[in-house]
Every structure is written in structure tokens, then in C-alpha cells.
DOVEXRO-180245 format. One line per 3 residues: number of its first residue (from 1); their letters; for each residue x, y, z of C-alpha. Coordinates in nm, 2 decimals. Last residue first. Layout:
BEGIN
NUM	a	X Y Z  ...
This chain:
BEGIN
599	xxx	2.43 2.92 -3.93  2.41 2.70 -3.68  2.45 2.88 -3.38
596	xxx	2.22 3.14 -3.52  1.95 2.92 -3.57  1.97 2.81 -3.16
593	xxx	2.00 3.17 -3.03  1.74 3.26 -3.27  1.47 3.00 -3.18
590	xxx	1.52 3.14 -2.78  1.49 3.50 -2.92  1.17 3.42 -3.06
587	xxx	1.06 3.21 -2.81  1.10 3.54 -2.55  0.96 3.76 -2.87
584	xxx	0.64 3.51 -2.88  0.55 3.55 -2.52  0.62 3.97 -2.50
581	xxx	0.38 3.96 -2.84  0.13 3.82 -2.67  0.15 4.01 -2.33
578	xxx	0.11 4.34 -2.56  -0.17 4.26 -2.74  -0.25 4.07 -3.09
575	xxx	-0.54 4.34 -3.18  -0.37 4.65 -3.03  -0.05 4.53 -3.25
572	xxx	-0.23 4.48 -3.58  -0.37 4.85 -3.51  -0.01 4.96 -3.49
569	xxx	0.05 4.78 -3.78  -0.22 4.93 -3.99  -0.09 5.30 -3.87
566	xxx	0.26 5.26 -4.00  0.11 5.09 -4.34  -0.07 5.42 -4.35
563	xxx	0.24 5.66 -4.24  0.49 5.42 -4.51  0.21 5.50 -4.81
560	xxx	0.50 5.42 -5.05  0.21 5.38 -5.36  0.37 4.99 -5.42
557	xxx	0.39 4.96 -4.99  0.01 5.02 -5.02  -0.03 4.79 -5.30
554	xxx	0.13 4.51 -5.18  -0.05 4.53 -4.83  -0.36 4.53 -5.01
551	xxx	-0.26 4.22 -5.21  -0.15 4.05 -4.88  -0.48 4.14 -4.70
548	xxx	-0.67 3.96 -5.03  -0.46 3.67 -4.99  -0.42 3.63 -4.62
545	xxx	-0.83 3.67 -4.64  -0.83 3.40 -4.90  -0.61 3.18 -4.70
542	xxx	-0.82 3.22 -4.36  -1.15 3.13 -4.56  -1.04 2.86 -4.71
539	xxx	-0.99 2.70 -4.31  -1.37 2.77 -4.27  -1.51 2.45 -4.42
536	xxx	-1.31 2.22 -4.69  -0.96 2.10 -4.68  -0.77 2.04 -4.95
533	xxx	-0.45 2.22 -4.87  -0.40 2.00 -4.54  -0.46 1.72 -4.82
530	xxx	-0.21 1.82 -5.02  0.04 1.84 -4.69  -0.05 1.51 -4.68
527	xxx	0.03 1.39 -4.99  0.33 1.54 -5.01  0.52 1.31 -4.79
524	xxx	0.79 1.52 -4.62  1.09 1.68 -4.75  0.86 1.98 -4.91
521	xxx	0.69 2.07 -4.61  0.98 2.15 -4.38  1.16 2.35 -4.65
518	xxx	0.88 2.59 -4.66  0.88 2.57 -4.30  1.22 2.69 -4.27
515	xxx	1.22 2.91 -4.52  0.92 3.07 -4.33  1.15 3.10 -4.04
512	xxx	1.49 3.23 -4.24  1.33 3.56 -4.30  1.35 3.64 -3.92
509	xxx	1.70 3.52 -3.89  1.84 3.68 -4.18  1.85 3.54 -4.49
506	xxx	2.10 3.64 -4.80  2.39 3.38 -4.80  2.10 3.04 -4.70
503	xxx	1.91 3.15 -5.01  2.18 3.19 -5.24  2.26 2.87 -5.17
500	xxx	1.93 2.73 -5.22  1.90 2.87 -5.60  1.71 3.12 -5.67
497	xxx	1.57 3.07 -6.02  1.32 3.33 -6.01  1.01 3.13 -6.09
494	xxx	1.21 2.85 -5.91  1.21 3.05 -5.58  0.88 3.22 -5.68
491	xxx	0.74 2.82 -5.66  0.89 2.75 -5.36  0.72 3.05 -5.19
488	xxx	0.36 2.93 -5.32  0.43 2.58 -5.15  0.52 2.72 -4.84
485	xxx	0.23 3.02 -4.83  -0.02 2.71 -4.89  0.09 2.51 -4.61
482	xxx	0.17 2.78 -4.33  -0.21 2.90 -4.45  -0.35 2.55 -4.40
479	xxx	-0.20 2.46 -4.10  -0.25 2.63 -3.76  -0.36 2.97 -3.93
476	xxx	-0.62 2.75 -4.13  -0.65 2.52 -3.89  -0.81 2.78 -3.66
473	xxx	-1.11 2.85 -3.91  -1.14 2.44 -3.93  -1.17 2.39 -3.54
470	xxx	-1.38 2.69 -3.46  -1.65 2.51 -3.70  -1.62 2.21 -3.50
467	xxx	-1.61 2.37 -3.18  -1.30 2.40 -3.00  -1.15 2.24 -2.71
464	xxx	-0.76 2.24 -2.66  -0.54 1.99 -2.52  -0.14 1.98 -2.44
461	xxx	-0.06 1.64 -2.48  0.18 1.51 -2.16  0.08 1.13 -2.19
458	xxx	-0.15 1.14 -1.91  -0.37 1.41 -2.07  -0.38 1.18 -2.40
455	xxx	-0.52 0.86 -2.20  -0.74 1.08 -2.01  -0.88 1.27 -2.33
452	xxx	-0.94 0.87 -2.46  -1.12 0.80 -2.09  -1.34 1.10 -2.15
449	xxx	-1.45 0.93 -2.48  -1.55 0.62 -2.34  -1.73 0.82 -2.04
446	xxx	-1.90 1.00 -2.28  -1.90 1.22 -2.59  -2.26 1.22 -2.72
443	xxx	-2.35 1.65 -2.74  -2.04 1.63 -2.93  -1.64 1.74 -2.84
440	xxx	-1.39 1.85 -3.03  -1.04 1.79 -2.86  -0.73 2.00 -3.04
437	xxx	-0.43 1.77 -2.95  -0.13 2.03 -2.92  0.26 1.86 -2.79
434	xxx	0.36 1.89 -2.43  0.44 1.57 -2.37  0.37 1.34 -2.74
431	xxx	0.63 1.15 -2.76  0.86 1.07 -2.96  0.73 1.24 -3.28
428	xxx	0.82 1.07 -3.61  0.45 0.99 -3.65  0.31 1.33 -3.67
425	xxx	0.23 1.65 -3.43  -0.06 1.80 -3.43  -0.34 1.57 -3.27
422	xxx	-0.71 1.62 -3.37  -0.98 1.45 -3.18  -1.32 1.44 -3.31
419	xxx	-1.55 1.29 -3.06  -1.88 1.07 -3.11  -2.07 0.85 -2.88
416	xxx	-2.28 0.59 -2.99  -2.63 0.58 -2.84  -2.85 0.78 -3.09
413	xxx	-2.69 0.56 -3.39  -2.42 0.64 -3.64  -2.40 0.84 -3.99
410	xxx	-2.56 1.12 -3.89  -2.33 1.19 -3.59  -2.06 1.07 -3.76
407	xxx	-2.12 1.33 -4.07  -2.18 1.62 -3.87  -1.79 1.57 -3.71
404	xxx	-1.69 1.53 -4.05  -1.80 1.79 -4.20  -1.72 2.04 -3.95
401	xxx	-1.41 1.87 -3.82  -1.14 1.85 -4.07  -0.82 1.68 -3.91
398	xxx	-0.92 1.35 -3.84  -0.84 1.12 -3.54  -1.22 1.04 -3.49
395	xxx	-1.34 0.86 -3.20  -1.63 0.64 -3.22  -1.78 0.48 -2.94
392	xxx	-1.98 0.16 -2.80  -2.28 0.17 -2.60  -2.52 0.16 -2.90
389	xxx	-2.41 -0.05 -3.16  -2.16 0.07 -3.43  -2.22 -0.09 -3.81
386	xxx	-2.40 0.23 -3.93  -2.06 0.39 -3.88  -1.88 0.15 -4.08
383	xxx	-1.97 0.34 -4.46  -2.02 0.71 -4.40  -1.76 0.76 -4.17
380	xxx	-1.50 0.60 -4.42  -1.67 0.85 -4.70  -1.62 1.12 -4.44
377	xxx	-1.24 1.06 -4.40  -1.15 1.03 -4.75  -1.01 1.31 -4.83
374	xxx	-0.87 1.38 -4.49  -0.67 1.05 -4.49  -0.74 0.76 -4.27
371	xxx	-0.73 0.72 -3.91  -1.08 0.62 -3.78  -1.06 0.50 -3.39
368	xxx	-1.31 0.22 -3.31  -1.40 0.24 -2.95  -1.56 -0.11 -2.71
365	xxx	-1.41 -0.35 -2.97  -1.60 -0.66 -3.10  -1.87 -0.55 -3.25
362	xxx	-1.66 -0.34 -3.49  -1.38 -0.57 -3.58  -1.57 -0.81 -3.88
359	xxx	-1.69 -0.49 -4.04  -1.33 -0.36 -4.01  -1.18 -0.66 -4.21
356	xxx	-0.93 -0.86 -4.06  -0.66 -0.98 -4.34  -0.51 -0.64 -4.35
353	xxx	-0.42 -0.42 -4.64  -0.73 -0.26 -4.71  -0.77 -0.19 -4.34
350	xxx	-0.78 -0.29 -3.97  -0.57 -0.32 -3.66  -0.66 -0.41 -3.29
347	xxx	-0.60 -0.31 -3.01  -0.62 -0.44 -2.61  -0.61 -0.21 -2.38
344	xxx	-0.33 -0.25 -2.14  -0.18 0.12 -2.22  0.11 0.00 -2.34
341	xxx	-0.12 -0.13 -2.63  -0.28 0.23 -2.62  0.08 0.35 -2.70
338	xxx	0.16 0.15 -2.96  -0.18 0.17 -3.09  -0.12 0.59 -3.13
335	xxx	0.18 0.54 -3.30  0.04 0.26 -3.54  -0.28 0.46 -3.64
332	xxx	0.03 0.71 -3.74  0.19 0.55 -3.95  -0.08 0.46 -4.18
329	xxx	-0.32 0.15 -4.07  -0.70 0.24 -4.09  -1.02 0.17 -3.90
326	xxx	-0.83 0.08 -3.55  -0.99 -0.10 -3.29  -1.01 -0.06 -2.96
323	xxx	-1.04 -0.33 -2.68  -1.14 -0.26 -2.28  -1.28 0.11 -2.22
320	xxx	-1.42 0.14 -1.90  -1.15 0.17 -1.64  -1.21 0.21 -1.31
317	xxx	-0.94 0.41 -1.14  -0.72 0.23 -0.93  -0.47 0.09 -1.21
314	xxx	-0.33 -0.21 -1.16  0.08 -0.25 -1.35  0.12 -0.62 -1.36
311	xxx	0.42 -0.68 -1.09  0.80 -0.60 -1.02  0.90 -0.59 -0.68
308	xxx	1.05 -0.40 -0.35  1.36 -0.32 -0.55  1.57 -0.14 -0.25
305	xxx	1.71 0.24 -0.39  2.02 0.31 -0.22  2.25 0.00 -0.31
302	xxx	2.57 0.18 -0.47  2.59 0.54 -0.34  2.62 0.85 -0.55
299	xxx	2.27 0.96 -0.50  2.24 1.15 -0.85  2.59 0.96 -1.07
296	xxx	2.57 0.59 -0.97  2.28 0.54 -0.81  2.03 0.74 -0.98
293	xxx	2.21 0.64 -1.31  2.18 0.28 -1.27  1.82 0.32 -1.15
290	xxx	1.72 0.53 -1.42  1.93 0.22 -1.66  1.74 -0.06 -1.51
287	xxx	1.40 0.14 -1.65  1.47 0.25 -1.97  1.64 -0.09 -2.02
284	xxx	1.34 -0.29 -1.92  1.43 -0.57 -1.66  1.32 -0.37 -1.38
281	xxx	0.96 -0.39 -1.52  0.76 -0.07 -1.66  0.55 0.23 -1.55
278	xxx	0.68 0.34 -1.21  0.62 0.34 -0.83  0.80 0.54 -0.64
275	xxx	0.89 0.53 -0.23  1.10 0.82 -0.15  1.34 0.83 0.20
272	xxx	1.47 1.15 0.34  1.67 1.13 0.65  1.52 1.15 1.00
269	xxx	1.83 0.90 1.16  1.55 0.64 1.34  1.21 0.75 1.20
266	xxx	1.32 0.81 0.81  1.17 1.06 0.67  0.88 1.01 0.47
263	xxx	0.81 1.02 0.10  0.52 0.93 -0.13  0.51 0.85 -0.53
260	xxx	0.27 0.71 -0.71  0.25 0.62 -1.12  0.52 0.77 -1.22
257	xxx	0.55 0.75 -1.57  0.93 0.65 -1.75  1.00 0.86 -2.06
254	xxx	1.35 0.85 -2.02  1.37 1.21 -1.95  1.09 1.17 -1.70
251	xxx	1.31 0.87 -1.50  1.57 1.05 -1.45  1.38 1.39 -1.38
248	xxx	1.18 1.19 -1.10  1.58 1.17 -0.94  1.70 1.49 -0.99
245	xxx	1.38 1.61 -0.84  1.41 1.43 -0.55  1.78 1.54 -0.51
242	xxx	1.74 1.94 -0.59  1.88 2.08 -0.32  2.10 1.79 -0.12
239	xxx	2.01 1.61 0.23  2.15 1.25 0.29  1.94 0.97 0.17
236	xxx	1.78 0.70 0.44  1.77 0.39 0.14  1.49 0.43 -0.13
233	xxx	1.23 0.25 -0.20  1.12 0.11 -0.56  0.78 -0.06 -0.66
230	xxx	0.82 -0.13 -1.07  0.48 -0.17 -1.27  0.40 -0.46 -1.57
227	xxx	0.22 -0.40 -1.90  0.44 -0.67 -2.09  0.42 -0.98 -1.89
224	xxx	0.77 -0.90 -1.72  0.87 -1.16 -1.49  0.76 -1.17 -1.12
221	xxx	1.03 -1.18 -0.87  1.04 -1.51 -0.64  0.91 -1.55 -0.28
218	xxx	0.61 -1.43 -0.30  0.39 -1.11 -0.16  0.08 -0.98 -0.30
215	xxx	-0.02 -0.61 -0.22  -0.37 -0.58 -0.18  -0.58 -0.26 -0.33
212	xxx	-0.86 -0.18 -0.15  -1.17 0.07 -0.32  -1.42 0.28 -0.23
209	xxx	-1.67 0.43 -0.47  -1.96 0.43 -0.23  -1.87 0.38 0.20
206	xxx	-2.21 0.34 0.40  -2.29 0.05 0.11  -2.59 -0.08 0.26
203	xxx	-2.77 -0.02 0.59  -2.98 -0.21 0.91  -2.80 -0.54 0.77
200	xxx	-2.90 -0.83 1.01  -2.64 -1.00 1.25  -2.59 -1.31 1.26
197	xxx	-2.19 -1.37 1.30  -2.17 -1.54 0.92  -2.41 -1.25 0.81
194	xxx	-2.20 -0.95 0.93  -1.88 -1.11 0.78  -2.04 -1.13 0.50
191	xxx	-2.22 -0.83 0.45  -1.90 -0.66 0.52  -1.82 -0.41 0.82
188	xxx	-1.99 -0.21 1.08  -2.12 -0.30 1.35  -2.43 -0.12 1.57
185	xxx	-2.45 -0.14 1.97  -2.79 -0.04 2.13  -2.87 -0.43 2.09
182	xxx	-2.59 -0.55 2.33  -2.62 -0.28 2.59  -3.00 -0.39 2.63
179	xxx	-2.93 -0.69 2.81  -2.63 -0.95 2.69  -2.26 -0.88 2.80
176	xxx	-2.18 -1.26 2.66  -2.31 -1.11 2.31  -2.03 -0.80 2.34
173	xxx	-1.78 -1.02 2.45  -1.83 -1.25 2.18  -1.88 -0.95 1.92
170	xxx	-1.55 -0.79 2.05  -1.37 -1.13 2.00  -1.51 -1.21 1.63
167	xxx	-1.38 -0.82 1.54  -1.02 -0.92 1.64  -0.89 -0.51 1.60
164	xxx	-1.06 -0.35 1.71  -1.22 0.04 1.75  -1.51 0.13 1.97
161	xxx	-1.63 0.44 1.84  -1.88 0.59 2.07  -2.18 0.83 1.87
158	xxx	-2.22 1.16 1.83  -2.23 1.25 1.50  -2.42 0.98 1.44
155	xxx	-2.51 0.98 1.06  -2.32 1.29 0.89  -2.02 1.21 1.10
152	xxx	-2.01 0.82 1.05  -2.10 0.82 0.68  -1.84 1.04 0.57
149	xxx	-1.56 0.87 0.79  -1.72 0.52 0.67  -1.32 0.44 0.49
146	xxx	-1.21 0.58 0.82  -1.43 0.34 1.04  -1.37 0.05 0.84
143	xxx	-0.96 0.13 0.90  -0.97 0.11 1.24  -1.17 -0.21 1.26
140	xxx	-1.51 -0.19 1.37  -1.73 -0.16 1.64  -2.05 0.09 1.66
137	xxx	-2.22 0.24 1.99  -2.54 0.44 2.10  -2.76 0.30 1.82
134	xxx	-3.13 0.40 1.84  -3.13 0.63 1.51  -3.00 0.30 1.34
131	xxx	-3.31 0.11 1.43  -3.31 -0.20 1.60  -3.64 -0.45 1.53
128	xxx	-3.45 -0.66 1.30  -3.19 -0.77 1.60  -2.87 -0.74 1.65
125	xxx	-2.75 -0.47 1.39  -2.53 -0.44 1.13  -2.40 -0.12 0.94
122	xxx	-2.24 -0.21 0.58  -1.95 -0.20 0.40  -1.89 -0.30 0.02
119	xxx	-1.50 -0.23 -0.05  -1.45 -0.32 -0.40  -1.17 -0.54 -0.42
116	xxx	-0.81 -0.43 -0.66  -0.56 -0.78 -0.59  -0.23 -0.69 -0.69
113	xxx	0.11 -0.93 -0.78  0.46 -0.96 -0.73  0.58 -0.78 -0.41
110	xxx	0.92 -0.96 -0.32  1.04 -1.18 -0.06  1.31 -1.09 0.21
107	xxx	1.34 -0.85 0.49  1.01 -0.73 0.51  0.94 -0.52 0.81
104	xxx	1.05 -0.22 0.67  0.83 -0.24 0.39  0.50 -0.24 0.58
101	xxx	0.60 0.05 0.79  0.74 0.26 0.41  0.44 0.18 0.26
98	xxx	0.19 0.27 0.52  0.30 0.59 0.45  0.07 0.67 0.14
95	xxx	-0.20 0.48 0.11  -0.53 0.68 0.07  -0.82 0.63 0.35
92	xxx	-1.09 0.70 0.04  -0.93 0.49 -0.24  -0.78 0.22 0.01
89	xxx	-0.42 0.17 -0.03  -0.18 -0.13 0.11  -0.36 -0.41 0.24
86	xxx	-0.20 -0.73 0.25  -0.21 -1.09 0.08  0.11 -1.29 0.18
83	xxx	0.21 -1.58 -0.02  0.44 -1.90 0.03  0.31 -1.94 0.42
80	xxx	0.53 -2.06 0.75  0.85 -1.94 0.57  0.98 -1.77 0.84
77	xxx	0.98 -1.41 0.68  0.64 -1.52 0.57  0.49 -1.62 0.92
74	xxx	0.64 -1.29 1.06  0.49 -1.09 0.80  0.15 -1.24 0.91
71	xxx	0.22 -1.20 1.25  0.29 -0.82 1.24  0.00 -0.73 1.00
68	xxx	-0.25 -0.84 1.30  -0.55 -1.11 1.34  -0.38 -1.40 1.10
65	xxx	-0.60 -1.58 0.88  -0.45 -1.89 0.65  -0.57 -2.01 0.32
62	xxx	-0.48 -2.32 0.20  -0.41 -2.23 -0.21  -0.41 -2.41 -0.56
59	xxx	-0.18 -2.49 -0.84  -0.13 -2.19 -0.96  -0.27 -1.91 -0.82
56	xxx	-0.55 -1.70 -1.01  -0.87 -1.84 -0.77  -0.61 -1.77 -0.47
53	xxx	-0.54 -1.44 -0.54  -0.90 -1.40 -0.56  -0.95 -1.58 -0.24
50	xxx	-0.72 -1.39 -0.04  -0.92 -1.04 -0.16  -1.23 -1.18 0.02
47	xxx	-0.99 -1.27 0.30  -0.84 -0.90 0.29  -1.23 -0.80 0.25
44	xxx	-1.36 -0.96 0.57  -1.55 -1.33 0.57  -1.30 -1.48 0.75
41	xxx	-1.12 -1.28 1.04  -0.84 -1.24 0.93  -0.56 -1.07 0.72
38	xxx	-0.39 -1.28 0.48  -0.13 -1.58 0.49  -0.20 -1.79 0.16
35	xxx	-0.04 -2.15 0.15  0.03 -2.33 -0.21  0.01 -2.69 -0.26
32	xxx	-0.28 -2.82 0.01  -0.61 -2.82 -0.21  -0.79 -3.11 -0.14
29	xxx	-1.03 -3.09 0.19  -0.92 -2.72 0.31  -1.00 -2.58 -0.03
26	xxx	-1.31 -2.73 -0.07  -1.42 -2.59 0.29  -1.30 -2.30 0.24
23	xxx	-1.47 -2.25 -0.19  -1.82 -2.35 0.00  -1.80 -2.08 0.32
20	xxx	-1.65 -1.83 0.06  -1.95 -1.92 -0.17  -1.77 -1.77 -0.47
17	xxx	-1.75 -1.38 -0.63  -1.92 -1.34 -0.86  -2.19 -1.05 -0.73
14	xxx	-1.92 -0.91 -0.59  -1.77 -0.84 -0.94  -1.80 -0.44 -0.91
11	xxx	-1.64 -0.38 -1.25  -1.30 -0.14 -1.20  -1.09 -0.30 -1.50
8	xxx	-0.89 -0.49 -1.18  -1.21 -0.67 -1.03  -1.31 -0.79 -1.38
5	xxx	-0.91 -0.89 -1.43  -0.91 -1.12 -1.14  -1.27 -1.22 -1.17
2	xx	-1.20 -1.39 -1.47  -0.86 -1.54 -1.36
């Protein structure tokens, strides 16, 4: 199980990995409950990935090689093996249309399970003496010799390609051939396989950053573990504008994410078919119910998607961050570890009302978020970033950044890294698609803290990077000055003892936004829009400004200087531009349409 989840959080575990010669032999001696079916020879990476399965399965495993794709499917459709390991997207040859081949020669079974292997490929030679520059030949399988494109073309551009597909074979033949032909061949594949057939390793690695993900096949559906992934293919669909995206939109409306998705047509009629892969179990509402409707009302016929399984969602791109812990528990350190949790990170919770303290989290969590109140923000900072140790993070989901971004970077070590990140939108928000996160970045923001941008990228947040000191002058139009005109509005209503239904018989459309927002700040918690009026650094600045500007523009409109006040808006205009103002009167119009159906 260890070297399951390693492999699958993107570590390169080879190092781990058994005595495959050792782990065979035990297995063939007492281990008879389950049989494997994977692609052969021994030694390669689909039997590397076989015995990973295998180390996870319950009870145990025989492992079987088969030399082509067609006879291991055939030995599971006839029940000859309970588990088929297979091949089914390499991070440099991609995946793509080997779905819908693999797929249509299944007829029963389901995909339940993943196995993510680094690929580790290297050249082999015959004897010590051969050099690479004195090859005239390599062998290899098909796909090695894709994955090596790279290294191939820039190495020997010239060179005979000999592909195969029962490497042991071609290196019999080739050895039985004997002379000089032999030794001005090269091979290319695993270090193991290379070793058990004695050949010596010439080069390492020919392949970096690659990847194999191996589907695992069983007989019975996988039940949902929580942060699970759902494989559908669809049926040969008739032609219609708009079908595929009628069908992504029912799973985007239901806040469903599509993880892959490919589409071929089909060989035999040419229609449209869609493979998908989505975030969640077929058991989940959200999930049975896109189907439903797909069927039902999109498609219109019963039975055109195929469930090819359910399994834990894997996730091809390494991932470094493994636990975070929260430093504070308000509503909205639970939104964001909702979402994390769904994530697969592990989270955890901590705060003056929770039994674990946040001294006793920090050495165990790879990021601590803080999410506590402005005003006391910095004092938080102050006292658990000292605890951080280098190689760990700390991510701030504050909304002052000068001070507090300064105060982090004082407060915690030369290796932690430090990002402010300042989402504006609150607790009672769905989602967060399309909603503003305003990123601040430090000169120690680093792969943990690319990873967090990731996870809000994903998740449809619209991000921004300022500077700190950018930050807090922008709040002030983002925030502080809607705040402080609000509250300063609902005081001259009850100076002047207008009531609220005078209010809603005298506005217009344009004079009923900033009631709007005035009425939008009072039926929330107070204390935080207190805090918004709080804040220090340049967001004062913007509301003195508005103040002073607001008691020239008084004045001016007290003398009736109408040419004067003329000219200042024209000179407002230049400054806002043209294209700005064409933006805002489009959502303009669009807010009144909806205001004025409701008045």
C-alpha cells in the first residue's frame, strides 16, 4: 500500500520497489488466491506495475505475462485471470484513443483501480566495450521507442528501428545471429529487463518525466472511498449541433470536473463516440443524475453512455503537497477544507475551540493555511510562524497584505515559503468558478504554493497578482470604500429619517446600486465588514481621497459651476477609457434588466 500511494503522489519509488526475481518466486511458492494477467515480458514496466497492484491486493496474487493486449483481454473475458493490469496513458505518448480499442474489446468486467509507474528507460548494450556512437540498430517495443522519441532523433538520427513486440525473442534471435551484427545493435528498455537478459546500461533515463498509468480491471465495481473518478463511454451517437457540449454542460452545471475527455468516431457506422472521465463515483447523486439527464432528455436514448468503472481518482501530475492544516476555524477555513478534502489532501483543523492545538499540527502538515480575522492576523503570524521548518509553507488567506505579508517573512525561516492569497467572495458562495482570488506572491513562493494557485485555477477562481502594497491601494476601491460609503449612507438615511419604503418609491435604477450594497453590508456579520474598515496600509488612502474629491465635487455643484464639473468628467472619462466604460454599460444594462424585473 505504501508504494501504491508514493507512486500515485508522483515520488519516484523505484528505489522501493521489491526484488521482482525474490517477490516471483515467493509468490509462485504460496501465494495462489488471486491471478494477475499483465503485459509480459518480466522485468518490463506493466509487470513492474503488476506487482504494485499486487502488493495492495487482497489476499495475494500469481502473476501471469501475456505477449499481446489481445490475449490478456481474452484470458479475462474467459475468466482465466481475476485482474487485468494494462497500459492506458503514458505522459509523453498521451492516451487518448487507445481507450475507445481497449474498451471495445471488453465485454464484461469493470475498471476499478490505477497503478501511476515512473517510466525509467535505458539504452543497453552487449558488451562494456560498445559505445553508443557505434550502434547501427536499437530494438524495442513500439511504445519505448515513442516515449524515447526525443532521445532517438537528437541521438541517432539515423539509426534502424527495429520494433517488437516479444522483446526476449528478438534478443534470442539476435544472440543466435552472433558476429559483429550482435554488438552494433543497442536496446532499449528497463534496467531490469536489460539486466535479467545481460546486457550492460550504455545510458540512463533516455525518457525524464515520463509516466504510465495502468488501468486495473476486476470483476466487481469498486465502491466509493470518497475521492473516487467515473470512466464513461458513450454509445455511436447520431449527429446534432451542440450535443457534446450539451453533454460537458450537464455535468459543469452540476459542478462535476472533467478530468479527460477524448472522442473518436466510431470505425464501423463513423458516428460520434466521447470517452469522459469525471470527478466522483456513479453512486453520487450529482453524478447518477448527469447521466440520467444525458440519457433521458440530451441523447434521448436509454443505454448510450457504457459505465466503464468507478475507481480512486489518480492524478498524473506529481503532487507535492500531502496534509494541510488550518490555523483557524470560521466559516470560511471550512469552505476552503471542504474543498481541499475533495482534493485528496488530507486537512486538518485548528483553533481556540478545538482539542488539537496548532503548535501540535505544524510539524505535521506540509502548508498551514491562516484564516483568522484581519485584526488579528499579524499577531497569529507572529506567534506559530517560528514553529514552521524549512521545506514546509505558509499560505495566508488574509485580506491586508503589506503588513502582513512583511510580517510572515520576518516571522518564519529562510526556507518556508510565504504567499498571501486573498479570495473575494465568502462562505455562502457555491463555488468559486469565475469568482476574484487576488494572489500575492514573495521572493519564497514555491512549488507548495504553485500547487495552492493550481488548486484555485482548477476550481474556476479568476486570479490576479499584485504586490503587497498594490493589494491594499486596490482593496480600497475593491472593499474598503464600498464599505465605508455603505455605512455612511445608512447613517443620512436615519439622520433624515427616510424610511425604507420611501426608499424603494424614489430610486431609479442607477441610485438603487449603492442601496444595494448598503443593504448588502448591513444583513451580514458586522464584524467583518468592521474589519474591512479597519484596515491599515494604502486602502485609507483611497477613502480619504473619495472624501476630499467628494467635498470638492460638493462645492462645485454648491457654486453651480455645471461647465467645470462638465470638464472634470470628461477628464474622468479619458482616464477610465472608452473600452472600459463600453464593458461596464453592457453589465450595466444586463443588472438593469434583472433589477427592473423585480421592481
Amino acid at each position: 500500500m505504501l508504494v501504491v500511494n508514493l507512486l500515485c503522489y508522483g515520488y519516484n519509488c523505484s528505489s522501493e520497489l521489491p526484488n521482482l526475481r525474490l517477490f516471483d518466486s515467493a509468490m509462485s511458492q504460496t501465494l495462489r488466491n488471486l491471478i494477475i494477467g499483465t503485459l509480459g515480458p518480466k522485468h518490463s514496466h506493466a509487470w513492474q506495475a503488476a506487482v504494485l497492484h499486487a502488493l495492495d491486493a487482497v489476499p495475494a496474487a500469481e502473476l501471469r505475462a501475456f505477449p499481446h493486449t489481445s490475449g490478456l483481454l481474452a484470458a479475462f473475458a474467459a475468466g482465466k485471470i481475476d485482474r487485468a493490469v494494462i497500459p492506458v496513458y503514458n505522459t509523453r505518448e498521451g492516451g487518448g484513443k487507445q481507450y475507445f480499442g481497449l474498451f471495445r474489446q471488453i465485454s464484461e468486467g469493470w475498471w476499478i483501480s490505477n497503478v501511476v509507474l515512473p517510466v525509467s528507460l535505458s539504452l543497453g548494450v552487449f558488451t562494456l566495450e560498445t559505445q553508443p556512437e557505434e550502434l547501427r540498430g536499437l530494438i524495442g517495443r513500439r511504445a519505448v521507442f515513442r516515449q524515447c522519441e526525443d532521445y532517438i532523433s537528437r541521438t541517432f538520427p539515423d539509426i534502424a528501428l527495429t520494433s517488437v513486440h516479444d522483446l526476449e525473442a528478438a534478443l534470442a534471435r539476435l544472440r543466435a545471429q552472433g558476429g559483429d551484427e550482435t554488438l552494433r545493435h543497442g536496446v532499449i528498455d528497463t534496467g531490469e529487463m536489460l539486466a535479467a537478459h545481460g546486457l550492460h546500461v550504455a545510458e540512463r533515463e533516455l525518457a525524464p518525466h515520463s509516466r504510465t498509468r495502468y488501468a486495473v480491471l476486476g470483476r466487481e465495481l469498486a465502491k466509493p472511498s470518497g475521492y473516487d473518478s467515473t470512466a464513461l463511454l458513450t454509445r455511436p451517437l447520431d449527429d446534432r449541433v451542440g450535443l457534446l457540449v450539451d453533454i460537458l454542460g450537464e455535468f459543469s452545471r452540476r459542478g462535476i470536473n472533467i478530468l479527460d475527455m477524448s472522442s473518436e468516431n466510431d470505425p464501423q457506422t463513423q458516428k460520434l463516440q466521447v470517452y469522459l472521465e469525471a470527478e466522483g463515483h456513479i453512486e453520487d447523486e450529482a453524478m447518477a443524475g448527469a447521466v440520467a439527464q444525458i440519457e433521458e432528455r440530451i441523447v434521448g436514448q436509454k443505454n448510450c453512455i457504457r459505465l466503464l468503472g468507478c475507481f480512486p481518482r489518480v492524478d498524473m501530475r506529481p503532487k507535492h503537497i500531502r496534509s494541510v492544516g488550518f490555523i483557524g476555524t470560521g466559516d470560511m477555513s471550512a469552505w476552503f477544507a471542504e474543498r481541499l478534502e475533495n482534493e485528496g489532501y488530507r486537512v486538518f483543523m485548528s483553533g481556540r475551540s478545538t482539542e488539537l492545538r496548532p503548535e501540535q499540527m505544524i510539524p505535521d502538515v506540509d502548508v498551514v493555511l491562516i484564516c483568522v480575522p484581519i485584526s488579528v492576523t499579524a499577531a497569529t503570524v507572529q506567534q506559530y510562524g517560528p514553529l514552521l521548518a524549512d521545506g514546509k509553507a505558509l499560505i495566508l488567506l488574509a485580506g491586508e497584505a503589506s503588513s502582513t505579508v512583511s510580517t510572515a517573512l520576518e516571522a518564519s525561516g529562510s526556507g518556508v515559503e510565504v504567499m498571501l492569497v486573498h479570495n473575494l467572495w465568502g462562505p455562502q458562495a457555491a463555488t468559486m468558478k469565475d469568482k476574484n482570488a487576488v494572489v500575492v506572491r514573495t521572493r519564497r513562493s514555491g512549488k507548495f504554493c504553485a500547487e495552492f494557485e493550481a488548486f484555485l485555477y482548477k476550481h474556476g477562481a479568476s486570479i490576479q497578482y499584485d504586490s503587497a502594497a498594490r493589494h491594499d491601494l486596490l482593496m480600497g476601491i475593491g472593499q474598503k470604500l464600498p464599505t465605508a460609503v455603505s455605512v455612511a449612507l445608512a447613517m443620512t438615511l436615519a439622520e433624515n429619517q427616510i424610511t425604507a419604503e420611501e426608499i424603494a418609491g424614489h430610486c431609479t435604477l442607477t441610485s438603487l446600486y449603492p442601496i444595494l450594497a448598503m443593504a448588502r453590508a448591513h444583513s451580514q456579520n458586522p464584524r467583518t465588514y468592521a474589519e474591512i474598515l479597519s484596515m491599515r496600509g494604502e486602502s485609507g488612502k483611497i477613502v480619504r481621497d473619495f472624501a476630499r474629491n467628494l467635498e470638492q465635487v460638493t462645492a462645485m455643484a454648491g457654486r453651480a459651476e455645471i461647465q467645470e464639473l462638465c470638464g472634470l468628467m470628461e477628464r474622468n472619462r479619458s482616464h477610465l477609457t472608452e473600452r472600459f466604460l463600453r464593458s461596464r454599460m453592457e453589465q450595466a444594462k444586463a443588472v438593469d434588466q434583472v433589477l427592473g424585473a423585480m421592481l
